[in-house]
C-alpha positions in Angstrom: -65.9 0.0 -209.0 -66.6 -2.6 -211.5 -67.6 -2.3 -215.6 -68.1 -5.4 -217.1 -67.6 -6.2 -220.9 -71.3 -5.3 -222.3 -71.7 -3.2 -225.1 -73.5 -1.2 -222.9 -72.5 0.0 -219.6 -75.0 1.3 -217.0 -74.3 3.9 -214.0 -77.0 4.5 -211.5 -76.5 7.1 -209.2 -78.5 7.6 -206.1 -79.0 11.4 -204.9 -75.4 12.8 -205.0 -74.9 15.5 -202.9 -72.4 18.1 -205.8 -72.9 16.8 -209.0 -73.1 14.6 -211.8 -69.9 14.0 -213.8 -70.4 11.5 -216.8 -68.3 10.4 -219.7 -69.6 11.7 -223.4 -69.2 8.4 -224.7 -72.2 6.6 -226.5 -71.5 2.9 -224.8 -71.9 4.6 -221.0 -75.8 4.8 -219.8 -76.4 7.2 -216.9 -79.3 7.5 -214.8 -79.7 9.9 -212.0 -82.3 9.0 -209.4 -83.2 11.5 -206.7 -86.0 11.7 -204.1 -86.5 15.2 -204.4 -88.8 16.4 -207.3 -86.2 18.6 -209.3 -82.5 18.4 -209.3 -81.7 21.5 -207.1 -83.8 22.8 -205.2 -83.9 26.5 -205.4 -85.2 27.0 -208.9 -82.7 29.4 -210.3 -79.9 27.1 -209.7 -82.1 23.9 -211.1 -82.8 25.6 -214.2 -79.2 25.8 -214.9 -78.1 22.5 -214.1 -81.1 20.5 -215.6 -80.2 21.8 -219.2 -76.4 20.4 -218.6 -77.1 16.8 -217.3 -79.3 16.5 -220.5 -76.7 17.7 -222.2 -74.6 15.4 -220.7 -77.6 12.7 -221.5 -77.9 11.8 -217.9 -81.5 10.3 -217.3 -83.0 12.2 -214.5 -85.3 10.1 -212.2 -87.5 12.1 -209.7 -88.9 11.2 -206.5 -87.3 7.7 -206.1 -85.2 6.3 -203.2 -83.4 3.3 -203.0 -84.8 0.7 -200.9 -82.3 -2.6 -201.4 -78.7 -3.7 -203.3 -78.9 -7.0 -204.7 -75.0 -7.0 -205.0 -74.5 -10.9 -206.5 -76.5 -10.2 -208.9 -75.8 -6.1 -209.3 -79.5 -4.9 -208.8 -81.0 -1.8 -207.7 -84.3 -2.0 -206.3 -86.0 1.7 -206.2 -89.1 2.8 -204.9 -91.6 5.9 -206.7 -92.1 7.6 -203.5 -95.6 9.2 -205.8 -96.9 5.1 -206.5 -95.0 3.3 -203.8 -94.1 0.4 -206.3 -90.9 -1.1 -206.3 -88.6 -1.9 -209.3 -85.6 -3.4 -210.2 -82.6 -2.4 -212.1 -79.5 -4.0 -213.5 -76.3 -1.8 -212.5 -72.5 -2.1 -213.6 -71.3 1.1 -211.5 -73.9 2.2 -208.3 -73.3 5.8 -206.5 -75.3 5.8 -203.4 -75.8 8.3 -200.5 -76.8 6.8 -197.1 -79.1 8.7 -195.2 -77.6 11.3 -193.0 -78.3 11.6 -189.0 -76.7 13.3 -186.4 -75.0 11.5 -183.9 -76.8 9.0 -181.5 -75.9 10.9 -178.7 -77.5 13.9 -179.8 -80.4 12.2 -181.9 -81.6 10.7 -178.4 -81.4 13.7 -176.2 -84.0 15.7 -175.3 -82.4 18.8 -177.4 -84.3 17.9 -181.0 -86.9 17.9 -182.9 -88.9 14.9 -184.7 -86.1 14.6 -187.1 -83.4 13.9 -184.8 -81.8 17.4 -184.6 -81.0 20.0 -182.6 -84.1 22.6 -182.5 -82.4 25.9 -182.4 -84.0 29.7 -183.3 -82.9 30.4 -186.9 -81.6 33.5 -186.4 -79.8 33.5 -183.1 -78.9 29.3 -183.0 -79.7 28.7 -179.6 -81.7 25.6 -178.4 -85.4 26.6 -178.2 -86.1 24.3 -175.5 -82.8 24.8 -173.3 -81.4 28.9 -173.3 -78.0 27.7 -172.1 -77.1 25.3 -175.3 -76.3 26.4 -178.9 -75.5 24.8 -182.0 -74.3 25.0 -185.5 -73.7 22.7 -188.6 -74.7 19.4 -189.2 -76.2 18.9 -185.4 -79.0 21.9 -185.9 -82.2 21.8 -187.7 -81.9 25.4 -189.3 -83.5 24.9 -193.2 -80.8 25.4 -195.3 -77.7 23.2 -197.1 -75.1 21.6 -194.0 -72.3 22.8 -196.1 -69.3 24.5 -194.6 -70.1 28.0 -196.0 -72.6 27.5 -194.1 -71.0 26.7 -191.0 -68.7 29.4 -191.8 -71.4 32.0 -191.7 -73.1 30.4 -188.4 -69.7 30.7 -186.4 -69.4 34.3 -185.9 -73.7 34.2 -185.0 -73.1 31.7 -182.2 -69.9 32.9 -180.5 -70.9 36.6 -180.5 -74.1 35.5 -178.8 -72.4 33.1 -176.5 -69.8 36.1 -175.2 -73.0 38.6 -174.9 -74.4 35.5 -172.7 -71.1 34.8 -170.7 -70.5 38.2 -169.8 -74.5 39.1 -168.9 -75.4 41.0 -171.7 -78.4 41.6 -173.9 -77.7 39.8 -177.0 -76.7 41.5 -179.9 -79.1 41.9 -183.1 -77.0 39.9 -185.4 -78.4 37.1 -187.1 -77.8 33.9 -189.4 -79.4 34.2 -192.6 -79.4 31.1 -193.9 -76.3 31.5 -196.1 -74.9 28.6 -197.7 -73.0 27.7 -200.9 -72.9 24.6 -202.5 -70.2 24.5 -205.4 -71.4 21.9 -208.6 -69.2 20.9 -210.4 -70.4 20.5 -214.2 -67.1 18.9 -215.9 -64.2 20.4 -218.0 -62.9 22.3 -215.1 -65.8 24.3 -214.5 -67.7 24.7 -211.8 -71.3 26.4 -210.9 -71.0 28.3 -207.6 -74.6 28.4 -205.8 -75.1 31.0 -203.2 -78.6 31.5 -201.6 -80.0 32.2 -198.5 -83.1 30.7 -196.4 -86.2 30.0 -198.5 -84.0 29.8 -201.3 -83.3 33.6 -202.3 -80.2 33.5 -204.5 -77.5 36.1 -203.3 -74.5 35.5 -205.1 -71.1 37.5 -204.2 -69.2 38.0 -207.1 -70.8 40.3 -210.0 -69.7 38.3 -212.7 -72.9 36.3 -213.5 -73.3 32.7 -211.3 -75.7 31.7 -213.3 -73.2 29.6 -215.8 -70.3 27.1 -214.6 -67.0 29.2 -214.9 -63.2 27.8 -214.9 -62.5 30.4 -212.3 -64.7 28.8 -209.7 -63.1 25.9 -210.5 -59.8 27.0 -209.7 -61.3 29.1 -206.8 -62.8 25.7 -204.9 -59.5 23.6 -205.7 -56.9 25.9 -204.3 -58.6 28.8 -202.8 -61.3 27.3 -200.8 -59.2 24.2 -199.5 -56.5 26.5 -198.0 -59.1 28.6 -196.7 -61.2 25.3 -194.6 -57.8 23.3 -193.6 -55.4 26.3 -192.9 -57.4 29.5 -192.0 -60.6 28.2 -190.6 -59.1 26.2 -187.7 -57.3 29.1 -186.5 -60.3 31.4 -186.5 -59.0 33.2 -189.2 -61.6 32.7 -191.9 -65.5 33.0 -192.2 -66.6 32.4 -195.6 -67.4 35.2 -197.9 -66.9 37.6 -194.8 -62.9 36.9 -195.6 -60.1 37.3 -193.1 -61.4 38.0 -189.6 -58.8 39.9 -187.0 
C-alpha cells in the first residue's frame, strides 16, 4: 500500500465483504463503492451501519463496480450499473474484491445452476438434479451469506441426511434455515454481530440488544470464535450457535 505526499489522501474501496475501517483524520478521503443498492442488505442491519460510515465520513457509492485499474497512473475506472457510463478516479490506497466463483471443476459440471453453483434444495442441501450428491458452503446456491456460521449450521443438515440415505431411511424433517452471521467490525474494538436467516429475518442469539457494535463481540470474534473454527470445528466438535456437539 502506497500514500503519496498530497495534502489529501484518497482511499477507494471496492465492495468489502466485513467492513469499513477508516482513520478520523481530516487529510484521509474515503470513498466506498458497492454494487449493491444499500450497504447491507437486510435492512435492520443497514440502518445501523449506514449512520456509522457517515459518521466515520466514508462516501458511500451505490450500484457501481469496477471495471479496470490504471495502476501507472493510480486510476480507478467505475461503472454506474443504473447509466452504464464509465468514470475515472485518481486513488492513493485501492481495496478491491474480485469476483467470487466456485471452482472450475464444479462451475463446469452439470450439477449447477446459471450462476455456476451447485443447485441444491434449500432446506435439505441435496442436488436437485442428482439425489445422490449434496453440498454445503461456498459450492451451493442456497440464498444466504457463504460465511462459516453458515457452514456451521449446514453441516449437521447434510450429514444427518446423508446417514438417513446411507442406511435406507426416510429422511429426517430437519432443515437449513438459512442461518448465517456476518460479524462488522465498526472500529474501537467493537464489533456489530449480524445474525439472520433466509429472506433476511433477523434472529439474533444473545438478548442483549445486536442492534449496536459492542466490545464484547469484539472480544467474542478475536478469541472465542477463532478457537472455535481452527480447534473445535475440524474435530466435529462445534456447530455455530448450536455449541459443543457430543
Amino acid at each position: 500500500f502506497f500514500f503519496n505526499d498530497t495534502a489529501t489522501t484518497e482511499i477507494y474501496t471496492e465492495q468489502i465483504v466485513g467492513s469499513v475501517r477508516c482513520v478520523q483524520e481530516t487529510d484521509i478521503k474515503v470513498d466506498y463503492y458497492l454494487h449493491t443498492p444499500t450497504v447491507f442488505l437486510v435492512p435492520w442491519y443497514n440502518d445501523k451501519m449506514e449512520p456509522i460510515l457517515q459518521e466515520k465520513q466514508v462516501n458511500l457509492r451505490f450500484k457501481y463496480t469496477l471495471r479496470e485499474v490504471k495502476g501507472k497512473e493510480r486510476i480507478a475506472v467505475f461503472e454506474n450499473l443504473d447509466t452504464n457510463t464509465l468514470h475515472e478516479e485518481h486513488f492513493d490506497l485501492l481495496h478491491a474484491v474480485p469476483p467470487m466463483y466456485t471452482p472450475e471443476p464444479i462451475r463446469k459440471s452439470p450439477l449447477v445452476d446459471q450462476n455456476g453453483y451447485v443447485q441444491v434444495d434449500q432446506g435439505t442441501l441435496q442436488s436437485q438434479k442428482y439425489p445422490n450428491v449434496w453440498a454445503l458452503g461456498d459450492c451451493c446456491n442456497v440464498p444466504t451469506s457463504k460465511t462459516a456460521a453458515a457452514i456451521f449450521s449446514q453441516t449437521p443438515v447434510l450429514v444427518k441426511h446423508l446417514v438417513d440415505v446411507e442406511n435406507k431411511q426416510k429422511m429426517s424433517d430437519l432443515r437449513y434455515d438459512g442461518y448465517t452471521s456476518c460479524p462488522l467490525f465498526t472500529g474501537d474494538h467493537k464489533l456489530l454481530l449480524c445474525e439472520f436467516l433466509y429472506g433476511g429475518k433477523v434472529d439474533e442469539t444473545f438478548v442483549i440488544g445486536q442492534g449496536k457494535p459492542r466490545r464484547i463481540f469484539y472480544w467474542m470474534k478475536r478469541y472465542f470464535f477463532a478457537f472455535a473454527y481452527f480447534q473445535l470445528m475440524p474435530r466435529g466438535l462445534w456447530f455455530g450457535r448450536k455449541g459443543l456437539i457430543n
